[in-house]
C-alpha positions as a Markdown table, in Angstrom:
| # | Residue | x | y | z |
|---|---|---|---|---|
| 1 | Unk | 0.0 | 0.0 | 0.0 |
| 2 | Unk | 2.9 | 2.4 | 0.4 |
| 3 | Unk | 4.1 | 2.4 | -3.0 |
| 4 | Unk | 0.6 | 3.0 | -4.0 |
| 5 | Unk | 0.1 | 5.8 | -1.9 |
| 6 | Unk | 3.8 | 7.0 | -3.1 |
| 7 | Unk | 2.4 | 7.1 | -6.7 |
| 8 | Unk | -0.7 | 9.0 | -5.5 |
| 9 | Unk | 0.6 | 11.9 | -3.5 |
| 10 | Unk | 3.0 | 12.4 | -7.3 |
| 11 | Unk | -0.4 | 12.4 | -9.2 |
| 12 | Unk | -2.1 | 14.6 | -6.7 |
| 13 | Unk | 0.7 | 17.0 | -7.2 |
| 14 | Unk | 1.3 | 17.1 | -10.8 |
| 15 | Unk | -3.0 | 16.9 | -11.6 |
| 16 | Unk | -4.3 | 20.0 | -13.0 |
| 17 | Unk | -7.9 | 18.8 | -12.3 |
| 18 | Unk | -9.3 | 16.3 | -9.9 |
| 19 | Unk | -12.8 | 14.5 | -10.4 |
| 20 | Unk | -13.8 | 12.3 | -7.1 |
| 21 | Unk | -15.9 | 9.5 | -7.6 |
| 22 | Unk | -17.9 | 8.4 | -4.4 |
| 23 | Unk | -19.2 | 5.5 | -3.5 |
| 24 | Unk | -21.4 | 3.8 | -0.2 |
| 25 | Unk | -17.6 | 2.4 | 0.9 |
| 26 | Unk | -16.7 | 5.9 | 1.4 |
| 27 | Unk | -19.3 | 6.8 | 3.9 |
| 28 | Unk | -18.5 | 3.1 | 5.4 |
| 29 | Unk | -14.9 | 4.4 | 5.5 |
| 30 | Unk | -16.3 | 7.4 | 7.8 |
| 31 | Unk | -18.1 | 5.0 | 10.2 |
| 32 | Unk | -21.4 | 4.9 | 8.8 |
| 33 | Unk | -21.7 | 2.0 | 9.3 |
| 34 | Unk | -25.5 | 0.6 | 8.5 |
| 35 | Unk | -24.7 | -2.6 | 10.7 |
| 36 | Unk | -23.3 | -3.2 | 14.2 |
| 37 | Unk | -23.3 | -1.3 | 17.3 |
| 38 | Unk | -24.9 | 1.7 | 15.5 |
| 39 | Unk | -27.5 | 0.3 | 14.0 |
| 40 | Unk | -28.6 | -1.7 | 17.5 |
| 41 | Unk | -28.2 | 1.4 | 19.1 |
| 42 | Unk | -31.2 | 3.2 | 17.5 |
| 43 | Unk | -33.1 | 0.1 | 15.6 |
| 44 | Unk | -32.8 | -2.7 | 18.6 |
| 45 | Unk | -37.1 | -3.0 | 18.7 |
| 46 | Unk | -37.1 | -3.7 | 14.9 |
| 47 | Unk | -34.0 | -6.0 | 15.2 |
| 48 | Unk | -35.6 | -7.6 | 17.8 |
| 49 | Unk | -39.2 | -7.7 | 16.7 |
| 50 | Unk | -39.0 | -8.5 | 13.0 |
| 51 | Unk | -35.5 | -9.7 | 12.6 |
| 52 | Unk | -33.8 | -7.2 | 10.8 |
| 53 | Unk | -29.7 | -7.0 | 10.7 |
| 54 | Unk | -28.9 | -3.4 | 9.1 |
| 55 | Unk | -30.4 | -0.4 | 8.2 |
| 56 | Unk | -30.2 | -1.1 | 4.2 |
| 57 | Unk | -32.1 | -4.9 | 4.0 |
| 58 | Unk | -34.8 | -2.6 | 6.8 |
| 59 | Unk | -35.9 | -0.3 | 4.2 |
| 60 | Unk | -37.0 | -3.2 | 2.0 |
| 61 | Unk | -39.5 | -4.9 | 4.9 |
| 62 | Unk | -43.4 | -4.9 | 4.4 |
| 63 | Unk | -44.5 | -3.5 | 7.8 |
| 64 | Unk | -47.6 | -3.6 | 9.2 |
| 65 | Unk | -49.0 | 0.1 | 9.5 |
| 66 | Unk | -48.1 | 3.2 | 7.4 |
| 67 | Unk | -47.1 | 4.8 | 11.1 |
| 68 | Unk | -44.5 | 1.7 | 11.5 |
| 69 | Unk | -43.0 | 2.5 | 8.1 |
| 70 | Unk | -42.3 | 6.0 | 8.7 |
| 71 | Unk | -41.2 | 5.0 | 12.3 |
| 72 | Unk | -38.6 | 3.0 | 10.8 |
| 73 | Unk | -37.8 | 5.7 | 7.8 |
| 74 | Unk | -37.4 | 8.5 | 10.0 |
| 75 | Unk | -34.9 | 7.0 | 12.5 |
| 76 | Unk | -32.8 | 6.2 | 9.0 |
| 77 | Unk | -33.1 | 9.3 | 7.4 |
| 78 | Unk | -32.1 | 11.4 | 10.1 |
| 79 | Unk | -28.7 | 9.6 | 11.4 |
| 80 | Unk | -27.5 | 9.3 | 8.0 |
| 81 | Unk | -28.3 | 12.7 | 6.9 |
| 82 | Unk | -29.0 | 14.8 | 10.1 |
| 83 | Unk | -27.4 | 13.9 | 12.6 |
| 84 | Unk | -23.3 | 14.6 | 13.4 |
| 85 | Unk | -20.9 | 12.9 | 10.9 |
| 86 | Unk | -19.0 | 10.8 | 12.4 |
| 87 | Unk | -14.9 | 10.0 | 11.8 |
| 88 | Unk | -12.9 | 12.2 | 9.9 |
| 89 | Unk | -12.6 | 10.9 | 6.3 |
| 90 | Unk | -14.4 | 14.0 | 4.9 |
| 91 | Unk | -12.8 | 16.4 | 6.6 |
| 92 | Unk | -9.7 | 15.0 | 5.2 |
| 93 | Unk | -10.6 | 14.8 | 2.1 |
| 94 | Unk | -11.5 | 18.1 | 1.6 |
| 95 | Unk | -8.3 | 19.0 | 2.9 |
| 96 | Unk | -6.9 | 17.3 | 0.1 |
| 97 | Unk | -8.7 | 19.2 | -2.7 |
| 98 | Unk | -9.4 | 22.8 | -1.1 |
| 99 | Unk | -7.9 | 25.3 | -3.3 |
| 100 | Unk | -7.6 | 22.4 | -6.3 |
| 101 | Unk | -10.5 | 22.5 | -9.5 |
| 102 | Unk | -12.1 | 19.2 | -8.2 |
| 103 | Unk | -15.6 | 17.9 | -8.9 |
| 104 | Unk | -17.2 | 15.3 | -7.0 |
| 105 | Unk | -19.7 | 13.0 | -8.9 |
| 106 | Unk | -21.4 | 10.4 | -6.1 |
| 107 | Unk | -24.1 | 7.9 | -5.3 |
| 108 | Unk | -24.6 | 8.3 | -2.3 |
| 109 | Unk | -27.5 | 10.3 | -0.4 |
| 110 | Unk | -26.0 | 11.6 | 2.8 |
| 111 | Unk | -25.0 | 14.7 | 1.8 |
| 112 | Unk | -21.7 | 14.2 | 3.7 |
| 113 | Unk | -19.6 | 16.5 | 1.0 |
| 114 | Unk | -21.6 | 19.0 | 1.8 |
| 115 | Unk | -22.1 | 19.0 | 5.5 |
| 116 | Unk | -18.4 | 19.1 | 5.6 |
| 117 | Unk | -17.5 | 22.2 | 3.4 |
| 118 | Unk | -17.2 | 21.3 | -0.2 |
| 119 | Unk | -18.5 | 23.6 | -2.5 |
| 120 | Unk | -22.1 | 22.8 | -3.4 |
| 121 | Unk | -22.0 | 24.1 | -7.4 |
| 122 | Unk | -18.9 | 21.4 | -7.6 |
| 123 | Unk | -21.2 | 17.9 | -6.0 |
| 124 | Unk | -23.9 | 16.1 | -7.9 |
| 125 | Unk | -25.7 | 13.5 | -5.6 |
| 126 | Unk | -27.1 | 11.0 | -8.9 |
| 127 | Unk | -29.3 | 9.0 | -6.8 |
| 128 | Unk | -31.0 | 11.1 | -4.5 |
| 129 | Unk | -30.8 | 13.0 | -1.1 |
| 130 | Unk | -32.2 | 11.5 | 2.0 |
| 131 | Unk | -33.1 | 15.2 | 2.9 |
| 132 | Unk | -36.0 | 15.2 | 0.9 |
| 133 | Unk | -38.9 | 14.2 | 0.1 |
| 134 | Unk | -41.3 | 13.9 | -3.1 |
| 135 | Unk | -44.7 | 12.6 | -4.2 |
| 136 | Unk | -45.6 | 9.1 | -4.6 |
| 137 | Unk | -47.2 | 10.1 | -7.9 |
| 138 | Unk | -44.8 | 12.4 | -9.3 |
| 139 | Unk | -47.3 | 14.1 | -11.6 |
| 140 | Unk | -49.0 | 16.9 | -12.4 |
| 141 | Unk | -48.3 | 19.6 | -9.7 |
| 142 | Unk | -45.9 | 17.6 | -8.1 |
| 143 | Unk | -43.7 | 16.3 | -11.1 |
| 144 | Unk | -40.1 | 17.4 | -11.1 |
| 145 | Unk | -40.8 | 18.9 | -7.2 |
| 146 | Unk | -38.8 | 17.8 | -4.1 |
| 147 | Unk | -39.2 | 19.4 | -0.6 |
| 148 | Unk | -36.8 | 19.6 | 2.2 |
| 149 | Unk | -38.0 | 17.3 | 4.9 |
| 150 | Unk | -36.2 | 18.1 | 8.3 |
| 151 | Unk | -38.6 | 19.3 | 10.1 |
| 152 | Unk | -41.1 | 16.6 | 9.5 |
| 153 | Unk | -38.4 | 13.9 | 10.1 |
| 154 | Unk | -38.1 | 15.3 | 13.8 |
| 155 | Unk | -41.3 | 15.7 | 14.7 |
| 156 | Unk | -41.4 | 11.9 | 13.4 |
| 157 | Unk | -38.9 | 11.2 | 15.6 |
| 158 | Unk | -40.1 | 13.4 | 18.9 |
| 159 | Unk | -43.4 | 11.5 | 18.4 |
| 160 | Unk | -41.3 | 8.1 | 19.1 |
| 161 | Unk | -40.0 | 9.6 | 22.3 |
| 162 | Unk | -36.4 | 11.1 | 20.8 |
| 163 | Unk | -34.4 | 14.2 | 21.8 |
| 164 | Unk | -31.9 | 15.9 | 20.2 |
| 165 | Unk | -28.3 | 17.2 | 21.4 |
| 166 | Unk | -27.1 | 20.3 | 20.9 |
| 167 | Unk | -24.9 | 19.3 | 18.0 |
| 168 | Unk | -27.6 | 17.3 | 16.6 |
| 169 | Unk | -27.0 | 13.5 | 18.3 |
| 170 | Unk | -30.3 | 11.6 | 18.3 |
| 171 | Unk | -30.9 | 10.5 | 22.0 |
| 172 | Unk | -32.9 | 7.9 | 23.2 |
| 173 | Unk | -35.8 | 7.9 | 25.5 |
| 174 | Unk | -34.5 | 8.6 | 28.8 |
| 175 | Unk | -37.1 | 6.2 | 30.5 |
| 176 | Unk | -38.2 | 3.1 | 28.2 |
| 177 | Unk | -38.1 | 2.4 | 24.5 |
| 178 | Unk | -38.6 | 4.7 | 22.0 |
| 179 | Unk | -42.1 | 3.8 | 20.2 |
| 180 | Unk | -42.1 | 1.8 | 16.8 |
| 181 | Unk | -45.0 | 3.8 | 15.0 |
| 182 | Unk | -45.6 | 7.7 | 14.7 |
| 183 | Unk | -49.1 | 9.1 | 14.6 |
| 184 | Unk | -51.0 | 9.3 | 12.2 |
| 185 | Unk | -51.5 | 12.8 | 11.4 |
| 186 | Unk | -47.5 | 12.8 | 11.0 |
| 187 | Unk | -47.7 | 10.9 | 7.4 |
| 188 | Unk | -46.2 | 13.3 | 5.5 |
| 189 | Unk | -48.6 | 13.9 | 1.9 |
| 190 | Unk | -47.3 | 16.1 | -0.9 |
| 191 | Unk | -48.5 | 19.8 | -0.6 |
| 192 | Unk | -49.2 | 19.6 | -4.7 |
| 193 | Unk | -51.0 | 16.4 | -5.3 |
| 194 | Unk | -52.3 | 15.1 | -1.7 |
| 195 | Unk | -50.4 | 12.0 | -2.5 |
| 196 | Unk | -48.3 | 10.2 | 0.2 |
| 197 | Unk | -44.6 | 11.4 | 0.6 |
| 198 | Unk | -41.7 | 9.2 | -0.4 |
| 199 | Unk | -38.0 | 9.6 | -0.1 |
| 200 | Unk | -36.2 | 10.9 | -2.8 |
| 201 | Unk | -33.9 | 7.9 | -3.6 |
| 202 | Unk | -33.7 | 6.3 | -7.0 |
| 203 | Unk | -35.4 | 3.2 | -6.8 |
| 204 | Unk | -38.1 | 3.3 | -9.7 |
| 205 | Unk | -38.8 | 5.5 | -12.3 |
| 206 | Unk | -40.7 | 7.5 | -10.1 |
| 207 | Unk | -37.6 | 9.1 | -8.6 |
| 208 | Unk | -38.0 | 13.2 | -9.2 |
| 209 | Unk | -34.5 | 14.7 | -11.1 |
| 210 | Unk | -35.7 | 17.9 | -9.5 |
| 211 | Unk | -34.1 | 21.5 | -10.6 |
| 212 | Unk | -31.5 | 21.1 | -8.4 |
| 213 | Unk | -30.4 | 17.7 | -9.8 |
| 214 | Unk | -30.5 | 19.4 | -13.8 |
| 215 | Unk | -28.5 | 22.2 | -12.8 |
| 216 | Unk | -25.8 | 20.1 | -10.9 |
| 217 | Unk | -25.6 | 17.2 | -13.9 |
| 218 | Unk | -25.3 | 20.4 | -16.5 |
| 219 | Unk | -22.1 | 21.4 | -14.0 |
| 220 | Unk | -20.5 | 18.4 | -14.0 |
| 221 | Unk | -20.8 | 18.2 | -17.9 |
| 222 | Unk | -19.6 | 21.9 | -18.0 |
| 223 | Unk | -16.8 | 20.6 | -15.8 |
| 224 | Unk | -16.0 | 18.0 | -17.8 |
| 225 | Unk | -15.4 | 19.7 | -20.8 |
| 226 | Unk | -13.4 | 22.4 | -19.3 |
| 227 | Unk | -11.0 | 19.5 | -18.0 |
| 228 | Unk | -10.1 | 18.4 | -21.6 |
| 229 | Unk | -6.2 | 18.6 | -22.4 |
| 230 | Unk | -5.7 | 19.1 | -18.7 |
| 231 | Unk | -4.1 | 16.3 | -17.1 |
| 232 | Unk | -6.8 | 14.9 | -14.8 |
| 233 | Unk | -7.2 | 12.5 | -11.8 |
| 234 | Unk | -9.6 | 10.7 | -11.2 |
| 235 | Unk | -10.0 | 9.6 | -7.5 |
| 236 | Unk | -12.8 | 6.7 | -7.4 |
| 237 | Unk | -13.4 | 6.2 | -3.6 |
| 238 | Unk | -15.3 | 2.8 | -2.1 |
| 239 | Unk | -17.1 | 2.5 | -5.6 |
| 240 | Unk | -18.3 | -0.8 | -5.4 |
| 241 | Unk | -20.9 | -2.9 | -8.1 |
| 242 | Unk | -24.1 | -1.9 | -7.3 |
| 243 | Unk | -24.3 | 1.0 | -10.2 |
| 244 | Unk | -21.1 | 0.5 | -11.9 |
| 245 | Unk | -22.7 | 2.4 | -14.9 |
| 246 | Unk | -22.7 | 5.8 | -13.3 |
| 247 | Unk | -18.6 | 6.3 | -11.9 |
| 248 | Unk | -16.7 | 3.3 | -12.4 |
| 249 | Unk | -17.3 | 2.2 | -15.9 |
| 250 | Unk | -17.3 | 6.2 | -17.1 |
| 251 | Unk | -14.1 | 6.7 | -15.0 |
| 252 | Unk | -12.5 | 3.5 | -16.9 |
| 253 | Unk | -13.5 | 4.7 | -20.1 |
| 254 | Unk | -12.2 | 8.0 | -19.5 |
| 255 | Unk | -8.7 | 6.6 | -18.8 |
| 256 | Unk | -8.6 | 4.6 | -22.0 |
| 257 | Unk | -9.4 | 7.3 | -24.6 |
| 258 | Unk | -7.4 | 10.0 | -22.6 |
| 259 | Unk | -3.9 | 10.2 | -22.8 |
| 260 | Unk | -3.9 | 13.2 | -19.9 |
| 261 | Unk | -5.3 | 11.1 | -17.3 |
| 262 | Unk | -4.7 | 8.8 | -14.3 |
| 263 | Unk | -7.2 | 6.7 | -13.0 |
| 264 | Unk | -6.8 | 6.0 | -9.0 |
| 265 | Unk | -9.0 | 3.2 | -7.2 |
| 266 | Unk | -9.1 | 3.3 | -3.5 |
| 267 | Unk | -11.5 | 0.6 | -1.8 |
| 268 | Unk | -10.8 | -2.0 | 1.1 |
| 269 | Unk | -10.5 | -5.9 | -0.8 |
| 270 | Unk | -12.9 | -4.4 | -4.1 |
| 271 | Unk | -10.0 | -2.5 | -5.8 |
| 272 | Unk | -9.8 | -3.3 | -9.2 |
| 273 | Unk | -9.1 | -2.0 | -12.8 |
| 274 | Unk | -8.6 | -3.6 | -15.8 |
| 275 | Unk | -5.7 | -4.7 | -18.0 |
| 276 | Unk | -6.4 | -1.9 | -20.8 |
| 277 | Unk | -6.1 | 0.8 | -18.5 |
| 278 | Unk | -3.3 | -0.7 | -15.6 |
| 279 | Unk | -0.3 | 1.2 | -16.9 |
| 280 | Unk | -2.5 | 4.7 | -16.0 |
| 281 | Unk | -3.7 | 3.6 | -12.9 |
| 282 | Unk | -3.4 | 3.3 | -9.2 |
| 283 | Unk | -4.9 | 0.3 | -7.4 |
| 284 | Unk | -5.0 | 0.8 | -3.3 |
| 285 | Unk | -6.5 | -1.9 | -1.4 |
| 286 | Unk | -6.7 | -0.3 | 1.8 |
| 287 | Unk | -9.1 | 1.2 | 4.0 |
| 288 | Unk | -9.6 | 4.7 | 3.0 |
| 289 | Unk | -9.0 | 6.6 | 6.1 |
| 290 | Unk | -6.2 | 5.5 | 7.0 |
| 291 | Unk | -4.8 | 6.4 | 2.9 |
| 292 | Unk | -6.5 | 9.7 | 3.1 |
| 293 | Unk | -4.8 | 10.6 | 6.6 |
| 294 | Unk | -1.3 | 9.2 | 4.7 |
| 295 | Unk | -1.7 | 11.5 | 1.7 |
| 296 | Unk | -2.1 | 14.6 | 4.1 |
């Protein structure tokens, strides 16, 4: 791994541009984890009730009442979007680019890059932000409409018997458990249609590329083809194969037709490139905090 990170910190010095592709293993990297100790911490009653292991598989299970469902959803969305980031792997890594022409293309829906000071006109979040919601039924009033949803995800989560820390920590009941099922005027419906809410998360073709979403895909393509003839690096980051279409195969096919750029890899026992592109590339199989707080 040293020689690897050796290589890196020589492309990182002699790039011109920098385009970060981020995947879920990078939040994993920054200890959200949707497993373990966390995940018991705040979903022990659904872990013990219906079975569930991690806060991914529980967003797929058929529960009972509409009120359980948002129970569930509302203890999700706010630690992985609300709540204080844990570990330091953004923070670095914005420490790594600041003052550098970077974008930052990603999958993920925490809005991590953001909370942690990169500049919001250089991110685009393709799948989604778990900070909003949209209509069921995406038509009509409602089509192409998202709406912020913090304040409906804590009054969710008051309803359950939750507090909130100064900095933003969910706490748990002080006496007892918290309550699996919010009331029922709390359903959130869409202000436009009267339809039920949903989150904003591509699952179906119903998922809303709001205004926001246009504007930041016509950046990154803007950015794009401002980086031609520069030399470029791209930094994929715990980009596993889930959506392979959207970062990794674009980032590999970017390194083949372009002689000005270097394709980097950094993801704990999934790094990987292939043949065609090896003699431009940088595999690291290593866990990406401890690479990030090398490099700096």
């Amino acid at each position: 791994m040293k020689e690897g990170i050796a290589k890196l910190k020589d492309a990182l010095a002699s790039a011109e541009c920098i385009l970060i592709g981020a995947g879920a293993g990078l939040s994993t990297a920054a200890d959200y984890d949707y497993a373990g100790a966390r995940f018991l911490k705040y979903f022990s009653d659904f872990h013990e009730r219906f079975g569930i292991e991690d806060i991914y598989s529980g967003g797929f299970y058929p529960f009972q009442s509409r009120e359980m469902f948002w129970a569930w959803w509302s203890r999700s969305i706010y630690i992985n979007r609300y709540a204080p980031l844990p570990g330091d792997v953004y923070a670095d890594l914005v420490r790594l680019v600041r003052g550098r022409d970077y974008f930052v293309l990603t999958t993920n829906v925490d809005h991590a890059f953001q909370r942690t000071g990169f500049d919001k006109e250089r991110l685009f979040y393709t799948q989604g932000d778990f900070g909003l919601f949209q209509s069921s039924r995406p038509v009509g009033a409602s089509a192409g409409r998202t709406y912020d949803n913090e304040e409906q995800v804590r009054a969710m989560l008051t309803a359950q018997g939750f507090a909130f820390a100064e900095d933003g920590t969910l706490l748990l009941p002080e006496s007892g458990a918290p309550r699996m099922a919010i009331t029922t005027d709390l359903i959130p419906y869409c202000p436009d249609d009267g339809a039920e809410m949903t989150t904003n998360l591509r699952a179906d073709e119903r998922f809303v590329e709001d205004a926001g979403w246009h504007t930041a895909a016509a950046r990154y393509e803007d950015w794009l083809a401002h980086s031609k003839g520069r030399r470029m690096l791209l930094l994929e980051l715990g980009v596993g194969i889930n959506t392979p279409g959207i970062i990794k195969y674009p980032f590999w096919r970017m390194t083949a037709v372009r002689a000005d750029v270097t394709f980097v890899s950094i993801n704990k026992g999934m790094a990987y490139v292939p043949d065609a592109i090896a003699a431009r590339s940088i595999v690291i199989d290593g866990d990406i905090a401890e690479v990030l707080r090398e490099l700096l």
